[in-house]
N, CA, C and O atoms as a GROMACS GRO file, in nm:
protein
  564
    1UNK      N    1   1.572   6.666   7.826
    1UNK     CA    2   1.661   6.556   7.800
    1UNK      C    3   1.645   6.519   7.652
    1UNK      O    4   1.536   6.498   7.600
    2UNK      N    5   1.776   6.511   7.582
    2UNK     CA    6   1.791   6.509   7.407
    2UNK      C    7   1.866   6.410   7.421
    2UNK      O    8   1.950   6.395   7.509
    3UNK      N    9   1.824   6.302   7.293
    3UNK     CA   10   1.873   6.219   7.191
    3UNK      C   11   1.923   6.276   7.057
    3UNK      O   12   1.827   6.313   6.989
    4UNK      N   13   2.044   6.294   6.996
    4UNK     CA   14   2.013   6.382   6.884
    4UNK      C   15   2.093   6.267   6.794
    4UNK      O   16   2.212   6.256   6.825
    5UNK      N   17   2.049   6.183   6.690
    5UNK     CA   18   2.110   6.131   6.601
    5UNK      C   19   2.097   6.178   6.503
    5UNK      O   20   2.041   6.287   6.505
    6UNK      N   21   2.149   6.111   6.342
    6UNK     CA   22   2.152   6.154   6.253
    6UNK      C   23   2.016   6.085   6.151
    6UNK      O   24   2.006   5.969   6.113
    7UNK      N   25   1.923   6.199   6.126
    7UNK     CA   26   1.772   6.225   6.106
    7UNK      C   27   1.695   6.188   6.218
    7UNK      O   28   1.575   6.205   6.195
    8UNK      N   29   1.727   6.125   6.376
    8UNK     CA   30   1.687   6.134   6.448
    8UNK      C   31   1.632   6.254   6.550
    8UNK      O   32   1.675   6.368   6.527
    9UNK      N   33   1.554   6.238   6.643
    9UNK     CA   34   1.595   6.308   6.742
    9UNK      C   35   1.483   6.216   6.870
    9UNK      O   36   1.380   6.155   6.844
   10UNK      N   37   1.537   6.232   6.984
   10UNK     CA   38   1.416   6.196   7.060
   10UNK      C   39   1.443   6.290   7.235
   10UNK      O   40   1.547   6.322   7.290
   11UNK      N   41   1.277   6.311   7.283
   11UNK     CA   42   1.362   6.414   7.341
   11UNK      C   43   1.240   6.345   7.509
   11UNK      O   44   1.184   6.240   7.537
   12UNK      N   45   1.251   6.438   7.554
   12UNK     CA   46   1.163   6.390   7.734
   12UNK      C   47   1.101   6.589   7.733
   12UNK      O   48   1.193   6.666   7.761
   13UNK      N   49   1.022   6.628   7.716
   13UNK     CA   50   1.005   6.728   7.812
   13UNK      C   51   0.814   6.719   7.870
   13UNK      O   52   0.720   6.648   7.838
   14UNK      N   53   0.832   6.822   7.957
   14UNK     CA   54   0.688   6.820   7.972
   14UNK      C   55   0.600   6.660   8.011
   14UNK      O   56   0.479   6.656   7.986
   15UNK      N   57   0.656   6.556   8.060
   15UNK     CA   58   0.580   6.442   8.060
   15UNK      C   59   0.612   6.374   7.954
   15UNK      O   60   0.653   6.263   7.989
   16UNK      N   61   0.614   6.392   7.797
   16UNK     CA   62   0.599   6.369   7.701
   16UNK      C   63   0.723   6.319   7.612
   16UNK      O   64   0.808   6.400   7.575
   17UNK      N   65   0.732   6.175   7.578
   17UNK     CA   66   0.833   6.158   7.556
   17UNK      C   67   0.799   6.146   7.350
   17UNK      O   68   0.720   6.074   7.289
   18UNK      N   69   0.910   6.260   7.292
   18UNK     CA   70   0.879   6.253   7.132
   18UNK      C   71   0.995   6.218   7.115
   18UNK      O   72   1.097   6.235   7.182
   19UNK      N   73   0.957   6.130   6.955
   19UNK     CA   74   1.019   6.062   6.876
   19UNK      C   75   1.003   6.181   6.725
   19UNK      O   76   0.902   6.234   6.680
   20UNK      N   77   1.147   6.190   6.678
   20UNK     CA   78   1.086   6.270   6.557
   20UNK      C   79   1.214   6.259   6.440
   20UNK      O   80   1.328   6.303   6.426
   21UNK      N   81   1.113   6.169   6.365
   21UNK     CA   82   1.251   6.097   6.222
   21UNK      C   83   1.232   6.245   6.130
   21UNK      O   84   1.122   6.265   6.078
   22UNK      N   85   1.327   6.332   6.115
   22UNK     CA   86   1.314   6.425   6.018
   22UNK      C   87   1.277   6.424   5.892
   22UNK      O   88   1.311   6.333   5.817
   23UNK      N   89   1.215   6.507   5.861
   23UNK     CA   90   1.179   6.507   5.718
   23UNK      C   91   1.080   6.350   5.713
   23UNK      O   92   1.079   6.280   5.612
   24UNK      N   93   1.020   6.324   5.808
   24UNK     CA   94   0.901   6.169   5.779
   24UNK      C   95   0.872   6.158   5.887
   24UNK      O   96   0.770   6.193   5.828
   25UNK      N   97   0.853   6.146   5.987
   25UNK     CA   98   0.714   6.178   6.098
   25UNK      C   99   0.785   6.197   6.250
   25UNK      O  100   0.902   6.224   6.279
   26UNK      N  101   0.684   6.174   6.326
   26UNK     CA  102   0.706   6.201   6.463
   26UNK      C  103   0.602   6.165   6.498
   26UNK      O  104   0.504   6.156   6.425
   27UNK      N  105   0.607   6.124   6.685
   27UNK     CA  106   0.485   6.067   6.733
   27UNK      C  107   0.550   6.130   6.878
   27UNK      O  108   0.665   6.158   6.915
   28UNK      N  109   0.416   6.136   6.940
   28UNK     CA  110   0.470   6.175   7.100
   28UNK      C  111   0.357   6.077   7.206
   28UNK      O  112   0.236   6.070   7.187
   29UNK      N  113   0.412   6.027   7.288
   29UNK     CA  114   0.332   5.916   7.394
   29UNK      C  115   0.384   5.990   7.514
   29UNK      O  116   0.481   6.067   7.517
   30UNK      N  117   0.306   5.956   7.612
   30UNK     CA  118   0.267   6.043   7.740
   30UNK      C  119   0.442   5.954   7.839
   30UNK      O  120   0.464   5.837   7.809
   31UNK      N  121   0.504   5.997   7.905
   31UNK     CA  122   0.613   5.911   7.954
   31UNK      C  123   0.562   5.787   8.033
   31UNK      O  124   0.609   5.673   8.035
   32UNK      N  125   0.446   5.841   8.101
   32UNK     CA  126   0.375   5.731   8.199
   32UNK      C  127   0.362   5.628   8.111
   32UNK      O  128   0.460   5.562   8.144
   33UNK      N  129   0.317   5.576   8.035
   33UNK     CA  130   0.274   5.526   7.928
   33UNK      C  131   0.429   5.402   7.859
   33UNK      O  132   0.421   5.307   7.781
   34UNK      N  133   0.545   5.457   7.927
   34UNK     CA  134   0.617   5.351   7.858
   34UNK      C  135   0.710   5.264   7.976
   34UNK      O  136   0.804   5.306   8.044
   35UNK      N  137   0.656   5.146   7.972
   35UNK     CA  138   0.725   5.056   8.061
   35UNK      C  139   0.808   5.020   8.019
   35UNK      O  140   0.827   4.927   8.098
   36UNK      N  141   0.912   5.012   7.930
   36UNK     CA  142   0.986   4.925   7.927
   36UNK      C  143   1.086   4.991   7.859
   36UNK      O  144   1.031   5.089   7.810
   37UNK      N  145   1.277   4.992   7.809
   37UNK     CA  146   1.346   5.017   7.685
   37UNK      C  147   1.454   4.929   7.718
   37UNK      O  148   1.500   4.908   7.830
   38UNK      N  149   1.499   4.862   7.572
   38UNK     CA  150   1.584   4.768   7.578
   38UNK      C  151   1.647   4.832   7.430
   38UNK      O  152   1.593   4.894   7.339
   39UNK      N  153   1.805   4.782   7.456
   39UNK     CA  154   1.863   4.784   7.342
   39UNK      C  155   1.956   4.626   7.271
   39UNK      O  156   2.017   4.531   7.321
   40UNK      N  157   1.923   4.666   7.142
   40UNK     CA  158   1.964   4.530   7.074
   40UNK      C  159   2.044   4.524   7.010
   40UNK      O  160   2.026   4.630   6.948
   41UNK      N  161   2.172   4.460   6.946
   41UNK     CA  162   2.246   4.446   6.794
   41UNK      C  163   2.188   4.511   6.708
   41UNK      O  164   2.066   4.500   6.707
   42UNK      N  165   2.232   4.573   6.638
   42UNK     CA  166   2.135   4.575   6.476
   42UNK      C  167   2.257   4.630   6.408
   42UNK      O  168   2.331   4.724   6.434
   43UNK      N  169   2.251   4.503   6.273
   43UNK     CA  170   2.322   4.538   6.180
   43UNK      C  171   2.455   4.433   6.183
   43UNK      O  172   2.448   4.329   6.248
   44UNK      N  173   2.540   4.459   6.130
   44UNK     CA  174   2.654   4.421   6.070
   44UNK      C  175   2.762   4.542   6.147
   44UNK      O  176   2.850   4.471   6.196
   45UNK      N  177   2.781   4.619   6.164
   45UNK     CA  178   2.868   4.716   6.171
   45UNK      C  179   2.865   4.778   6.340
   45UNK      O  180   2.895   4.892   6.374
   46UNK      N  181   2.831   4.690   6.409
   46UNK     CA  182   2.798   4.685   6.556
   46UNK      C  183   2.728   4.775   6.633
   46UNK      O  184   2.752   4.804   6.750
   47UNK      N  185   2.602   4.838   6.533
   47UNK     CA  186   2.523   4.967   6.546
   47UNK      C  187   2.404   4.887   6.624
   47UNK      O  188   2.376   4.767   6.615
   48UNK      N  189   2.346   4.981   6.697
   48UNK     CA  190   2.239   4.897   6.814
   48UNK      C  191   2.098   4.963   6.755
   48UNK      O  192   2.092   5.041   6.660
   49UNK      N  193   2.011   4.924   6.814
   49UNK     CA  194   1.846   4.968   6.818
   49UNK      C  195   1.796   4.955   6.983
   49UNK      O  196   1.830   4.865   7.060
   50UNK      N  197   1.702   5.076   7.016
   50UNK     CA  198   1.629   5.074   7.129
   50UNK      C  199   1.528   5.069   7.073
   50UNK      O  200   1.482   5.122   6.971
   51UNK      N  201   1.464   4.943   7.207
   51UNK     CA  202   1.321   4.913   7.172
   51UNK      C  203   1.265   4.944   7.234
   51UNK      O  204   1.291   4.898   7.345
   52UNK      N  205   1.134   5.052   7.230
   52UNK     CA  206   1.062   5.145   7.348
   52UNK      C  207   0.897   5.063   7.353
   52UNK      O  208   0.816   5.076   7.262
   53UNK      N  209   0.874   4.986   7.470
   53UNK     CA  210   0.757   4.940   7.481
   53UNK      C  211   0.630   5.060   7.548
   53UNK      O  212   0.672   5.163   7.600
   54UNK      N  213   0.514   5.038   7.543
   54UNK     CA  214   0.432   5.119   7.549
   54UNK      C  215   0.262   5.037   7.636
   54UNK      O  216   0.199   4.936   7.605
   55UNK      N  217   0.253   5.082   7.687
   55UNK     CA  218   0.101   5.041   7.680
   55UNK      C  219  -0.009   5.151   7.755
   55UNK      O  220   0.024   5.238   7.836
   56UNK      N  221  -0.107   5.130   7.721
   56UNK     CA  222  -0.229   5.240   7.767
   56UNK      C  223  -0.234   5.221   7.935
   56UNK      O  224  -0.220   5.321   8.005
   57UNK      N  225  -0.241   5.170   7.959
   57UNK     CA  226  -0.284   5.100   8.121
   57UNK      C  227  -0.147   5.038   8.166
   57UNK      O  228  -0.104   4.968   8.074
   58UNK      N  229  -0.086   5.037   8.243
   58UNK     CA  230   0.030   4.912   8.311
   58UNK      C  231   0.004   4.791   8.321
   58UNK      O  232   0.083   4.700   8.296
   59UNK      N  233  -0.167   4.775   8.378
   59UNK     CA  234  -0.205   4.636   8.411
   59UNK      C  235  -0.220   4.529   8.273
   59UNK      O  236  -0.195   4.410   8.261
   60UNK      N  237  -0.278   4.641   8.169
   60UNK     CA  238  -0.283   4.554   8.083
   60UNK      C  239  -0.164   4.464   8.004
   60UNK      O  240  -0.043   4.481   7.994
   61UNK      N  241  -0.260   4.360   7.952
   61UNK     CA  242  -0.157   4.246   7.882
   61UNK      C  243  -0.123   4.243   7.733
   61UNK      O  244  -0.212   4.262   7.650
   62UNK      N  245  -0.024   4.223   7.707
   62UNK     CA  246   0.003   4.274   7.612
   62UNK      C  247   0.042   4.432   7.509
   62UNK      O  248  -0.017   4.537   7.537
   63UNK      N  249   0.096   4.429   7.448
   63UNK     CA  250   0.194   4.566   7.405
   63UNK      C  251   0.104   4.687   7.320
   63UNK      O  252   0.075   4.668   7.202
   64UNK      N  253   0.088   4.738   7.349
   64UNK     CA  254  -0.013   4.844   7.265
   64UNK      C  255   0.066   4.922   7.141
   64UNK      O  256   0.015   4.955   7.034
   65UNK      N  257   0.200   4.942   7.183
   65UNK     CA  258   0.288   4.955   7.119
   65UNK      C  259   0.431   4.997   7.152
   65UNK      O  260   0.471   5.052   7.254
   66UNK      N  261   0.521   4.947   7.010
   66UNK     CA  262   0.627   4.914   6.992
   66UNK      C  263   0.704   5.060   6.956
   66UNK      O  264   0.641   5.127   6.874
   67UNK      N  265   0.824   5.117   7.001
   67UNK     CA  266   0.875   5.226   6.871
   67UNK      C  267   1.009   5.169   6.879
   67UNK      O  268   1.052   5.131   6.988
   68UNK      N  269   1.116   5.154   6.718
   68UNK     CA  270   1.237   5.143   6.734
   68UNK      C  271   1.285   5.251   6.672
   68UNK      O  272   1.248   5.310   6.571
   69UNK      N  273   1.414   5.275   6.779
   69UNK     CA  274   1.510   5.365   6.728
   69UNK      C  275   1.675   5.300   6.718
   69UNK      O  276   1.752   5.265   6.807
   70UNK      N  277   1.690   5.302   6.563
   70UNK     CA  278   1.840   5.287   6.514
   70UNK      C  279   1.917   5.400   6.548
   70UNK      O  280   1.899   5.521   6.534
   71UNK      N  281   2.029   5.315   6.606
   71UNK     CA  282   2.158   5.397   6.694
   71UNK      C  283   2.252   5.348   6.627
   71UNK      O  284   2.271   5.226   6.631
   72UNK      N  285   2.342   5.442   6.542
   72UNK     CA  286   2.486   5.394   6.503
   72UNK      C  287   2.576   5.399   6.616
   72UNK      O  288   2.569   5.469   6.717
   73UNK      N  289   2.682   5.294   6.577
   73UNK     CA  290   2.761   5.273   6.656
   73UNK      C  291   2.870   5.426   6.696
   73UNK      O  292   2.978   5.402   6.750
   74UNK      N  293   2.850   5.505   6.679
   74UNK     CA  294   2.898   5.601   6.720
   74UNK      C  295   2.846   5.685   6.873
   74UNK      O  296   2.908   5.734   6.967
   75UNK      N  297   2.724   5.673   6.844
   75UNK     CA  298   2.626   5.721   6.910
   75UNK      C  299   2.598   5.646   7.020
   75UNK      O  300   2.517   5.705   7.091
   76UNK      N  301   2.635   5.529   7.069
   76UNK     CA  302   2.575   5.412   7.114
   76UNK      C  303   2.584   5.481   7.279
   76UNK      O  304   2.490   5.485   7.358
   77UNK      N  305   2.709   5.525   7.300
   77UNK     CA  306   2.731   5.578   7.469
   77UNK      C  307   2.640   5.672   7.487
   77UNK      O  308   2.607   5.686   7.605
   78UNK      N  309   2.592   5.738   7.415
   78UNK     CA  310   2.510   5.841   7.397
   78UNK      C  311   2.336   5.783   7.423
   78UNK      O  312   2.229   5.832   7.456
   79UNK      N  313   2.382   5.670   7.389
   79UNK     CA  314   2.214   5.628   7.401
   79UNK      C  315   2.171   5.546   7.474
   79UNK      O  316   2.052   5.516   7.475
   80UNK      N  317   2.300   5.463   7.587
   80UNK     CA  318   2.331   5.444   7.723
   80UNK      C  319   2.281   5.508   7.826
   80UNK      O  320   2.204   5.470   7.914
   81UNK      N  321   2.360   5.664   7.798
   81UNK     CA  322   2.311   5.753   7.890
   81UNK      C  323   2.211   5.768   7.877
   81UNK      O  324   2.174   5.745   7.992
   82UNK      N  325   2.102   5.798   7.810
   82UNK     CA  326   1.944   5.879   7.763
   82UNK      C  327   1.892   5.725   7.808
   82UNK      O  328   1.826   5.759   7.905
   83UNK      N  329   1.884   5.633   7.805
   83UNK     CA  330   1.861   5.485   7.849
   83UNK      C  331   1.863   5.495   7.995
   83UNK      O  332   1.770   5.479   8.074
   84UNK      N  333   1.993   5.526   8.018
   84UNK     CA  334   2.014   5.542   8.194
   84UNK      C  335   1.922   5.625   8.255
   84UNK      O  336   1.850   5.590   8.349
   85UNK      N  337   1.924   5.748   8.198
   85UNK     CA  338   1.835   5.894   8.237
   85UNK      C  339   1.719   5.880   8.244
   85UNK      O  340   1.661   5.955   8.322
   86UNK      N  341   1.639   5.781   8.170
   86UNK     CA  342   1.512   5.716   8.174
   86UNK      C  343   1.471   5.647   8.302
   86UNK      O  344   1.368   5.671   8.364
   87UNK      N  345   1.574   5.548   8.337
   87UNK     CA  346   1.553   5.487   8.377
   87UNK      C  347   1.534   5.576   8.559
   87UNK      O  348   1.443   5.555   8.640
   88UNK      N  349   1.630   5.652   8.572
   88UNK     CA  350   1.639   5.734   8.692
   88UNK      C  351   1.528   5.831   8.728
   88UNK      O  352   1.450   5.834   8.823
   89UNK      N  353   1.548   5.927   8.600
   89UNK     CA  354   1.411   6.009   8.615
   89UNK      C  355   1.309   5.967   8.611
   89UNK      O  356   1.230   6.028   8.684
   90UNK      N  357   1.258   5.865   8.541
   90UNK     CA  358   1.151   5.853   8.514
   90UNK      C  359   1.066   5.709   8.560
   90UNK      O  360   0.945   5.694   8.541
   91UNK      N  361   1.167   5.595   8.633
   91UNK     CA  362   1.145   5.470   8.643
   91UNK      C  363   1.093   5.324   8.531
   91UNK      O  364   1.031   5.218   8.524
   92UNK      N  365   1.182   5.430   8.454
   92UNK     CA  366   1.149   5.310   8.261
   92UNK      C  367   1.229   5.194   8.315
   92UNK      O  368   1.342   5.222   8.357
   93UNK      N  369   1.186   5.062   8.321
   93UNK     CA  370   1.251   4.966   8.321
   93UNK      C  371   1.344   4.918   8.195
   93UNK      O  372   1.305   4.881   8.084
   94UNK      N  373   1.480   4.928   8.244
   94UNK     CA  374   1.605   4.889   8.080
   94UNK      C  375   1.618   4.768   8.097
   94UNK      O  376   1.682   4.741   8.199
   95UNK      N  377   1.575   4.666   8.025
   95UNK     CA  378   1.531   4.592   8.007
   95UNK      C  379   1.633   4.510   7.940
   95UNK      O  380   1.645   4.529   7.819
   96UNK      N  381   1.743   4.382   8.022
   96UNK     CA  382   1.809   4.340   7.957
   96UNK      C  383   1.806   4.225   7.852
   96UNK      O  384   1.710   4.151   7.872
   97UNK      N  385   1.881   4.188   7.748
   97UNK     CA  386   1.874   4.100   7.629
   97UNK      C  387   1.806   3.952   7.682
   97UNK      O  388   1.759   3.875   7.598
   98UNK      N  389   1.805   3.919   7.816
   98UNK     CA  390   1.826   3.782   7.921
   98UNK      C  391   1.642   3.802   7.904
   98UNK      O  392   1.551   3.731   7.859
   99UNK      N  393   1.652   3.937   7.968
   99UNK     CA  394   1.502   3.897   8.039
   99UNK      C  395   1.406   3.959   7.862
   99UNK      O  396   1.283   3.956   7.858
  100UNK      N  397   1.448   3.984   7.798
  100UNK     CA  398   1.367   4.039   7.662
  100UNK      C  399   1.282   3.936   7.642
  100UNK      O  400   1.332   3.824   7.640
  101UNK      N  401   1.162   3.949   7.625
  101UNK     CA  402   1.016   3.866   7.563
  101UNK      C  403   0.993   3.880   7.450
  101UNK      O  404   0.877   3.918   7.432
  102UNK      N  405   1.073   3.860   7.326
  102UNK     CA  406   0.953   3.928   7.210
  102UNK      C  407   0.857   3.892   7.142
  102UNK      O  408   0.842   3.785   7.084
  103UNK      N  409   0.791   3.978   7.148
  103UNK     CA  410   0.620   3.932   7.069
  103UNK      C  411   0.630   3.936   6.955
  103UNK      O  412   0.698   4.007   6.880
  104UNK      N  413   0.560   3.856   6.938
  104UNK     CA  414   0.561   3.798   6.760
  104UNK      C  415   0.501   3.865   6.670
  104UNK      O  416   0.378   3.857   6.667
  105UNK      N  417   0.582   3.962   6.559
  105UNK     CA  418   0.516   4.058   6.536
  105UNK      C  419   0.380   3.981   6.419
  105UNK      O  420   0.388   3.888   6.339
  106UNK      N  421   0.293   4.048   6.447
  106UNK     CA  422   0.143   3.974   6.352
  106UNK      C  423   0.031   4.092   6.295
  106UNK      O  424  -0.016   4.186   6.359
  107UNK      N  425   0.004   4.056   6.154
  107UNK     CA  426  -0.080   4.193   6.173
  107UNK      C  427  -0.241   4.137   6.258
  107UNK      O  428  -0.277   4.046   6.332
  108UNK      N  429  -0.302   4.265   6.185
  108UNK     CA  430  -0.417   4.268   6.305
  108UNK      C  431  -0.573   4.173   6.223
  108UNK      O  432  -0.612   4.198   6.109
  109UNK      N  433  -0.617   4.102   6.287
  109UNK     CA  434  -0.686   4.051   6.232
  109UNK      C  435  -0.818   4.103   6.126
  109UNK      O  436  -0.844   4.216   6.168
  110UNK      N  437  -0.867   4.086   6.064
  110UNK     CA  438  -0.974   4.162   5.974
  110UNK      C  439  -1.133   4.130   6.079
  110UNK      O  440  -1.244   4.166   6.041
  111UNK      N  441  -1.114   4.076   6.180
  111UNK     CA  442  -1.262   4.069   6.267
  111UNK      C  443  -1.240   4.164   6.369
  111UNK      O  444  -1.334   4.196   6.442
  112UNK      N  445  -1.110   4.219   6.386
  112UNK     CA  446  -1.098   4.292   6.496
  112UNK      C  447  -1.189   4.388   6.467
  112UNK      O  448  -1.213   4.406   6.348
  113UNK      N  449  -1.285   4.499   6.599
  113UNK     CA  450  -1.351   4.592   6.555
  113UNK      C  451  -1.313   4.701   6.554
  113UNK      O  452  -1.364   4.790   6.488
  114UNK      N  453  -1.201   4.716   6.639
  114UNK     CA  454  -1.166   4.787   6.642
  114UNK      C  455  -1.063   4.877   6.569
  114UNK      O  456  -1.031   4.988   6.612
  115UNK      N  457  -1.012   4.822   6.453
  115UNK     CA  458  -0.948   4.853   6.349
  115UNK      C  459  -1.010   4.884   6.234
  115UNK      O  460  -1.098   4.811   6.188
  116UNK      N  461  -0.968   5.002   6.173
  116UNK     CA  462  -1.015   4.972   6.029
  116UNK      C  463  -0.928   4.918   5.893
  116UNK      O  464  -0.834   4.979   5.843
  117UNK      N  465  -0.989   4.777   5.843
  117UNK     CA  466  -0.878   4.703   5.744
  117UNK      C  467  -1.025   4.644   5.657
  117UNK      O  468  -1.142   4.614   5.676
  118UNK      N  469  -0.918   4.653   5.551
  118UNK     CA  470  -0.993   4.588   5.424
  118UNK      C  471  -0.933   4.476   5.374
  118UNK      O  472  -0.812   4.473   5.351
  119UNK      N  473  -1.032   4.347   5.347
  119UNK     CA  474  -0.935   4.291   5.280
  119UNK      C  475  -0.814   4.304   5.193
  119UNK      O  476  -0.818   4.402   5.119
  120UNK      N  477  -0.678   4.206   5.183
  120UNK     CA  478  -0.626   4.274   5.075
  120UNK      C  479  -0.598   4.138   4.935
  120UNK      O  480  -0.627   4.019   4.947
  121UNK      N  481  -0.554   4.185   4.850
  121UNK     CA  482  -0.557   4.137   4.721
  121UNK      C  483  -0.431   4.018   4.742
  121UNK      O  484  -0.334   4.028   4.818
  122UNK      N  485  -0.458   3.926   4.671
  122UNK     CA  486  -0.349   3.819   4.668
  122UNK      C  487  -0.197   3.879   4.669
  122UNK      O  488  -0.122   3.862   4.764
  123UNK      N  489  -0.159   3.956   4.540
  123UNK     CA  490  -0.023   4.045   4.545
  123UNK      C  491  -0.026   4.067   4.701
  123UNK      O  492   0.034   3.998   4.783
  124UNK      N  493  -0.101   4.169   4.726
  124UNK     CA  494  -0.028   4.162   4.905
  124UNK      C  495  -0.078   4.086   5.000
  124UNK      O  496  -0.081   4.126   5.116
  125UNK      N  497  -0.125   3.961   4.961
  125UNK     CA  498  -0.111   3.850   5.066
  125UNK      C  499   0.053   3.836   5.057
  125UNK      O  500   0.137   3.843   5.146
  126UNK      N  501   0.063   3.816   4.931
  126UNK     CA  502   0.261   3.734   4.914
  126UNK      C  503   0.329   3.803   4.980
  126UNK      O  504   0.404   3.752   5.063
  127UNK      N  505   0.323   3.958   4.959
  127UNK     CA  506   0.394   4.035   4.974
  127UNK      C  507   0.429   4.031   5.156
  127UNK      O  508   0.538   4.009   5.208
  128UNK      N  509   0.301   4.059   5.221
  128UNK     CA  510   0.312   4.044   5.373
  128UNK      C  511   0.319   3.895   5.430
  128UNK      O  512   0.306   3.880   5.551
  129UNK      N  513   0.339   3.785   5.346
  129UNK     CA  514   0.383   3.666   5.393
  129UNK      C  515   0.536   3.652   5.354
  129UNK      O  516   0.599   3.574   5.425
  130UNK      N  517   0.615   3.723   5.237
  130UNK     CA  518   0.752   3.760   5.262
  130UNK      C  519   0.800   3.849   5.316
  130UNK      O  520   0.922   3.857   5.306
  131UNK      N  521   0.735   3.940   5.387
  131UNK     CA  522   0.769   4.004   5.447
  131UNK      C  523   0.806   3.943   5.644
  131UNK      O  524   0.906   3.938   5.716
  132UNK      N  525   0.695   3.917   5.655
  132UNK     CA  526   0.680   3.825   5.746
  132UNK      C  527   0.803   3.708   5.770
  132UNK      O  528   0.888   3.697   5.858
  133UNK      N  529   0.782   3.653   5.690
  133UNK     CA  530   0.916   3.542   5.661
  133UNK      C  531   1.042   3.584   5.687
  133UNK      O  532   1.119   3.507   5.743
  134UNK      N  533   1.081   3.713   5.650
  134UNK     CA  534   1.184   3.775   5.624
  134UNK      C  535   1.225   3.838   5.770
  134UNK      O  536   1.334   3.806   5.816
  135UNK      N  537   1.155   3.910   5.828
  135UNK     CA  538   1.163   3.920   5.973
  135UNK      C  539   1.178   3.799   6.060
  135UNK      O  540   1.297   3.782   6.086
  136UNK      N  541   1.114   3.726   6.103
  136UNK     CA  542   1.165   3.618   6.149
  136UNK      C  543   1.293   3.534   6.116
  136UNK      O  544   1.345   3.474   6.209
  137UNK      N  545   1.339   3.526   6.012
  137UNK     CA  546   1.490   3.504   5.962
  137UNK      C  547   1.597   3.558   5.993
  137UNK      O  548   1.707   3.503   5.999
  138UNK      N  549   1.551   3.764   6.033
  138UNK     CA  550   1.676   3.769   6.005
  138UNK      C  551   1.624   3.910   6.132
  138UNK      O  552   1.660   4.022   6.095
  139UNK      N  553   1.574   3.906   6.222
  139UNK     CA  554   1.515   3.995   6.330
  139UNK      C  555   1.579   4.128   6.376
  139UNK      O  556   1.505   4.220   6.412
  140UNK      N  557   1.752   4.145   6.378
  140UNK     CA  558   1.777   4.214   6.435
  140UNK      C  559   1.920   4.307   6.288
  140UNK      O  560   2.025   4.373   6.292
  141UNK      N  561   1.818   4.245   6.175
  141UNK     CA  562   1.932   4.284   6.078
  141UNK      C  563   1.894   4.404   5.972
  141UNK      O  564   1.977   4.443   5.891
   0.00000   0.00000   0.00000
């Protein structure tokens, strides 16, 4: 099962559901592994985004992780179906705009141990507090 956009691609085989932005990366997560896909507005030009939730365990709380994929409005029926197909084959919950939760995106704290982070320098304090700012303003743009 293929997604094929433009520098996109995202595909289902083998268990394994990959994500792969051409020419700049790719990631692959196990299918079990993703509860949730919702799609949103994005943009000006009535082009959508799917939001693919993730977590290690089901039981656990909270999102382990997030992946978005931008869908032009061309593509959009196209990513209905692969949405739908998820949802059939595989029991991904599509997740409508009503019932959407979103978590507040935050970075990760510097006590966490489980991360590795270094402090950072004032310049990118500002920088990730306008950045920050800027997302919350304007979320789905």
């Amino acid at each position: 099962m293929n997604l094929e956009l433009p520098g996109f691609e995202l595909s289902v085989a083998e268990g394994i559901l990959k994500f792969s932005w051409q020419g700049f990366a790719w990631m692959e997560v196990r299918i079990d592994h993703c509860v949730a896909v919702r799609s949103r507005p994005r943009g000006q030009d009535g082009g959508q985004q799917l939001v693919f939730q993730f977590r290690r365990e089901i039981q656990e709380s909270g999102l382990a992780l997030v992946a978005l994929a931008d869908v032009p409005l061309e593509f959009a029926s196209q990513a209905d179906q692969f949405v739908a197909a998820l949802g059939r084959e595989y029991g991904i919950r599509n997740v409508t705009s009503e019932e959407a939760e979103e978590e507040p995106l935050t970075r990760v704290p510097t006590t966490v141990q489980d991360w590795l982070v270094s402090p950072a320098g004032a310049p990118a304090e500002e920088l990730y507090a306008d950045v920050f700012h800027r997302i919350e303003a304007e979320p789905a743009s």
